[in-house]
C-alpha positions as CSV (number, residue, x, y, z in Angstrom):
1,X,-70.7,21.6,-56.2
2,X,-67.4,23.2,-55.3
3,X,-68.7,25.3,-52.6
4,X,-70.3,22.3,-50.6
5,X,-66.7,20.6,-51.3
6,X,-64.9,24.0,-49.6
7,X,-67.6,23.9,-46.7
8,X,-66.4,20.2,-45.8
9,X,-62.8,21.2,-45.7
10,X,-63.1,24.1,-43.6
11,X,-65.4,22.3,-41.5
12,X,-63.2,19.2,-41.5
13,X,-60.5,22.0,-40.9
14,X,-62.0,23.6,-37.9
15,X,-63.1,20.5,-36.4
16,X,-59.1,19.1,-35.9
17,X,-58.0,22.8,-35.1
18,X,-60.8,22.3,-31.9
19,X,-59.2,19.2,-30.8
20,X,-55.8,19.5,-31.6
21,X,-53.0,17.5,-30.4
22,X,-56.1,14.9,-29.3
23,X,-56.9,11.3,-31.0
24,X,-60.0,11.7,-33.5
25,X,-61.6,8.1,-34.3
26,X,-62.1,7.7,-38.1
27,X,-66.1,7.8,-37.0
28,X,-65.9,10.8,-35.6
29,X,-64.1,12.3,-39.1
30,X,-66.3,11.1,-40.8
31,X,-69.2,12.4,-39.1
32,X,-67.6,16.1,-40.4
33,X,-65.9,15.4,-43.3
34,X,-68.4,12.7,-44.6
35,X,-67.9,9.4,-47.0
36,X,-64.5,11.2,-48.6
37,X,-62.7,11.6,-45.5
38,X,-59.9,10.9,-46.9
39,X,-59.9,14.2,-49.9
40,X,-60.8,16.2,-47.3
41,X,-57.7,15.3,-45.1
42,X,-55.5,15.4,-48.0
43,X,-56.9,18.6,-48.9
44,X,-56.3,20.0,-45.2
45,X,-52.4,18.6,-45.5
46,X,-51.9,20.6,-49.0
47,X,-52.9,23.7,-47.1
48,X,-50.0,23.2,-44.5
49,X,-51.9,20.9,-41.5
50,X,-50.1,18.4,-40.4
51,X,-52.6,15.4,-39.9
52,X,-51.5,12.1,-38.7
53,X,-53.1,9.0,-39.1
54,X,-52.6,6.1,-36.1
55,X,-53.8,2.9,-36.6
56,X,-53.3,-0.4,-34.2
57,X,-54.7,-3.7,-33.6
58,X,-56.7,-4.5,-30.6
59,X,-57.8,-8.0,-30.1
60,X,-57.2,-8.4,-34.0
61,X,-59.4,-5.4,-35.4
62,X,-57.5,-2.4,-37.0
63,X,-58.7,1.0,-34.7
64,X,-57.3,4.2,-36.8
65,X,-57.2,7.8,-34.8
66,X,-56.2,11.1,-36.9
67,X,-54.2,14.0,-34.7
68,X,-54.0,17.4,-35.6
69,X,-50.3,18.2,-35.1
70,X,-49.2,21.4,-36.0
71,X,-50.9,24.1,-38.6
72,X,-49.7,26.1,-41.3
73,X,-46.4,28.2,-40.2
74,X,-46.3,26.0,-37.1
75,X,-43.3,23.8,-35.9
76,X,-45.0,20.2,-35.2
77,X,-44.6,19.8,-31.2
78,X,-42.1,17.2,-30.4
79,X,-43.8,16.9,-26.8
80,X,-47.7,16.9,-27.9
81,X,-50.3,16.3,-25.0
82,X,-49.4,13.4,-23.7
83,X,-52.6,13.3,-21.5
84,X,-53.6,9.3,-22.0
85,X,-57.2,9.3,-24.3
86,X,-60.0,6.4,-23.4
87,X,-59.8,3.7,-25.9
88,X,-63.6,3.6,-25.7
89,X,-66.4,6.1,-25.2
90,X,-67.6,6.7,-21.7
């Protein structure tokens, strides 16, 4: 059981590292790091990456984004892309 709980982190793990510094919807984390997202992000953050968690109201539903921010050893960048994301898939 621990092993398929290790393969979900790093996997959760290399999924923000390929998208850094970009919004990740909470569907598309969970679609890596399954039902628990949540462990496995707070796994990833005891391990030294910086994961933030964005949430705002649109037309009165709650839309939450996670954004890789800096890894282990790394200064967090105070000038991240800045390159606007869609609000809604193409």
């Amino acid at each position: 059981m621990r092993h398929h709980r290790q393969s979900r982190v790093q996997a959760t793990i290399a999924f923000f590292i390929a998208h850094k510094h970009k919004r990740l919807s909470l569907l598309d984390v969970q679609r890596v790091a399954g039902a628990q997202h949540g462990a496995r992000i707070k796994e990833a953050r005891a391990l030294g990456y910086q994961i933030d968690n964005i949430t705002e109201r649109v037309d009165g539903e709650v839309h939450s984004w996670y954004i890789l921010r800096a890894e282990p050893g790394e200064a967090a960048s105070l000038f991240p892309d800045l390159t606007p994301q869609p609000r809604y898939p193409d």
